[in-house]
N, C-alpha and C positions, 0 to 999 in steps of 0.2 A: 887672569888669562895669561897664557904662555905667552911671551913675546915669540914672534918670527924669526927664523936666523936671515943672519945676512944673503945667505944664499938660496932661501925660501924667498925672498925680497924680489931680489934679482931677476929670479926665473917667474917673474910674476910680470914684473917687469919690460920682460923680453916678451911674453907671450900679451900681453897690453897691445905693445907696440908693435907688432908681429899682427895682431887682429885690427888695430889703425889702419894700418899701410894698405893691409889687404881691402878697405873698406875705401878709402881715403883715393889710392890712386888710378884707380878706374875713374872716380870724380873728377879728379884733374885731368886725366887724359880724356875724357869728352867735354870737358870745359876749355881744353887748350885745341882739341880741332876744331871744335866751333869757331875759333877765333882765326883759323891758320888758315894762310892763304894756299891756291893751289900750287905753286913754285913751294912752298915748305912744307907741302903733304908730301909732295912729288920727293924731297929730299928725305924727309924721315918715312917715308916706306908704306903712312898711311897714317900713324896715328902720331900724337905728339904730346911728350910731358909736361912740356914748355914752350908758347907757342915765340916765336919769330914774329916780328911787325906783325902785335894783334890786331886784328879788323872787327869791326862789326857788320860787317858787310849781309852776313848770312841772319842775323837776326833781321838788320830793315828787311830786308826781302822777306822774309815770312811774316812780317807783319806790315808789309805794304798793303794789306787787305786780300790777300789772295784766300786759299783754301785753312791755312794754320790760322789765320786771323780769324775766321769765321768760324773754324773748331774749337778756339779757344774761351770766342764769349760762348758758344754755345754750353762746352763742359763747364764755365762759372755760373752761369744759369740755372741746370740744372743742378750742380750742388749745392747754389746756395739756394733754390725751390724747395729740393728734396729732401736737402739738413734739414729746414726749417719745418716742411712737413713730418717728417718721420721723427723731431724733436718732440714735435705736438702730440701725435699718435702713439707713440709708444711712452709719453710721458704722464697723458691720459688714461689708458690703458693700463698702465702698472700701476697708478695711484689707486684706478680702482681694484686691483685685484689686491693691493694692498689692507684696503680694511675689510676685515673678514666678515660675511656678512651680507655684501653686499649681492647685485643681482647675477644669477648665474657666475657666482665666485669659483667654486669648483669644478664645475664643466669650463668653464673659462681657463682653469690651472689646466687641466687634462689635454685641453687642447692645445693648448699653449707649447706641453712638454710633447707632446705630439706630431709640433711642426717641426721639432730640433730630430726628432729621430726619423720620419719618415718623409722625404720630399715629395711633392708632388710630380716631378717629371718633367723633360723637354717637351715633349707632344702635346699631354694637359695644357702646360703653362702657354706655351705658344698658341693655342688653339682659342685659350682663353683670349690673350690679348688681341687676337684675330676677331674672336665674337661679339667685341665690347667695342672694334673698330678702332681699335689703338695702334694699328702697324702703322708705320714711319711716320710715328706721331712722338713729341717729345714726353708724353705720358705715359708711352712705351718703357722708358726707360727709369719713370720713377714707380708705379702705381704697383708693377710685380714686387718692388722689393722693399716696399715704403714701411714697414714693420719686421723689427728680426725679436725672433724669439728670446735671444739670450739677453739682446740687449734690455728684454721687457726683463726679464729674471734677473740681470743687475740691477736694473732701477727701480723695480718691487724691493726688491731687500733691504737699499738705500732706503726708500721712503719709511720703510717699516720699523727700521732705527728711530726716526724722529718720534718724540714725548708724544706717548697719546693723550696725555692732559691736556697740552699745547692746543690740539686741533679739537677737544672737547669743551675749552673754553673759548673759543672760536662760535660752536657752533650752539652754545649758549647765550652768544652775545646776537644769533641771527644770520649767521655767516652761511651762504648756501655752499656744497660741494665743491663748483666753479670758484666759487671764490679764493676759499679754503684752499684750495689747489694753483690757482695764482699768485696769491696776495701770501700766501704762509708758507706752500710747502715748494716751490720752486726755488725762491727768494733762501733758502737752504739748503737749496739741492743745487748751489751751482758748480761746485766738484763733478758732480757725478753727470751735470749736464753737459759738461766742457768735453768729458773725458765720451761717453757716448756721442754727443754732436761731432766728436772729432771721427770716431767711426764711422759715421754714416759718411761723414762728406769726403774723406780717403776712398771709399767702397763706391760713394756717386763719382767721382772725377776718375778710379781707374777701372770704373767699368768698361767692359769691353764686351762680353760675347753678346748683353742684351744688346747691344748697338748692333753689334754684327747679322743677330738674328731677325732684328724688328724694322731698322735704319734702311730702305732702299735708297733714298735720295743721295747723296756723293753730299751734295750742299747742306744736309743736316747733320753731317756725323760728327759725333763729339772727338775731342783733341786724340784718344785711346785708338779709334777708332782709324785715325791720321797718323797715329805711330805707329800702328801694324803696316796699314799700307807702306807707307812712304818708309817708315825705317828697316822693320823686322822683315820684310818682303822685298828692300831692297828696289822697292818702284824710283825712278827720276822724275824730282818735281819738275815743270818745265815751267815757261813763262807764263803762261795762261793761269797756270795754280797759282803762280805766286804775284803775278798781278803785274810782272815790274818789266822791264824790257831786255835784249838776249844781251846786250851789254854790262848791265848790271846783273850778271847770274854770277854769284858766288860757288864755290866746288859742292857738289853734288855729297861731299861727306860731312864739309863743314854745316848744310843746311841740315842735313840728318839729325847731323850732334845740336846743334841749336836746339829743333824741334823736343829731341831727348830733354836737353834742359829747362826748356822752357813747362817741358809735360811733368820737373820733378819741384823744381823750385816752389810754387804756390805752395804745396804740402808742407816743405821745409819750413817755410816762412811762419805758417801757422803751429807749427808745430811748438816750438822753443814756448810761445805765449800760453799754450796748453797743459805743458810737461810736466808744472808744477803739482797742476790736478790730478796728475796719474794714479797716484799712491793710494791717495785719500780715494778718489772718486770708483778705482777698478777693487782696492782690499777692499774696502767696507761693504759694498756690494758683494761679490764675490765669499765672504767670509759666511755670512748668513743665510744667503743664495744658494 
């Protein structure tokens, strides 16, 4: 292979660090007025690259117990409910569609490729969750979306790699299906579990409009649902939300920017521990898929 010239290098280089920056300093600048008191919002104009005498002032207050506190277990709640269920279900589900043969194998693929092409709709779906008496119920928010299609058609493909010898001497040893699917084929499949569980619980924690749509109560909304209000729309939390008294109310931006970070960081966090499974767990899927 040609080596690169030096100025192929360069301009590689440049546009690297050109796409950092652009990525990188909106991060610090909602990471630094979070921190910024209101005398140095007041100086720098509104936002800040580098904060002056950091505070933490604006995170205790939203986490005094007030309205972000209570958003915040809520949305850990339900993603780590709804991972674990839609881990279950759709890990179920693709195993069996995985070996051919099995019941309603092919009406099962038909439908399956069916749910990727045609939605069922705002009206349906809402009416649904209406009829089953799920509004401003935290089931609202997992049970419409507890199965995706695609994610079943990566993890079918994944399984469908694994030795069919493997699970035939399995089930000559007396091994029932359940088991099979426990004890053999998960315990293998934890690429492709990491890298799907990691989809589901990004998709439960920035959910947004089922909240909007099903969520009446103010005291049950997930944290997504507390960044529209309070950030995107520009509302002022007051003491009552945030639980703490008018002397300790930090700037009205800095709590905003908090809230932002506080709504990106869990993702980040699991992310890095994930990353390594990307490769393995989305090609190999995807490749046969």
């Amino acid at each position: 292979m040609e080596k690169p010239s030096l100025l192929t290098t360069a301009a590689k280089a440049v546009v690297l660090l050109i796409c950092c920056l652009l990525v990188l300093i909106p991060f610090l600048a909602v990471i630094s007025t979070s921190l910024a008191s209101q005398q140095a919002l007041n100086e720098a104009g509104g936002f800040l690259l580098l904060p002056k005498d950091p505070s933490l002032d604006a995170y205790r207050a939203i986490f005094a117990g007030g309205v972000v506190t209570r958003a915040t277990l809520v949305s850990v709640g339900v993603t780590v409910v709804g991972t674990f269920l839609s881990l279950a279900c759709t890990a179920a589900l693709a195993y069996g569609l995985s070996r051919p043969g099995s019941l309603l194998h092919r009406p099962m693929i038909f439908l399956l490729l069916g749910s990727l092409l045609f939605s069922p709709g705002l009206i349906p779906t809402y009416l649904m969750v209406k009829q089953l008496g799920l509004l401003d119920s935290y089931w609202s928010l997992i049970l419409p979306v507890l199965v995706n299609g695609f994610n079943v058609i990566v993890m079918r493909a994944f399984f469908m790699e694994l030795p069919e010898e493997l699970l035939e001497s399995a089930r000559l040893d007396g091994a029932s299906e359940l088991r099979i699917l426990l004890q053999i084929v998960l315990p293998l499949s934890k690429a492709v579990m990491a890298v799907i569980g990691l989809f589901y619980a990004v998709a439960y924690w920035n959910a947004f409009f089922n909240a909007l749509l099903y969520m009446s109560t103010p005291e049950k909304w997930p944290m997504s649902l507390v960044l529209r209000t309070y950030v995107v729309n520009q509302s002022p939390l007051g003491t009552d939300q945030l639980a703490i008294g008018a002397e300790a109310l930090p700037p009205q931006q800095s709590i905003q920017m908090a809230i932002l970070v506080v709504s990106i960081v869990p993702i980040l966090l699991v992310y890095p521990f994930l990353q390594r499974h990307f490769a393995k767990g989305v090609l190999i899927g995807a490749v046969k898929g």
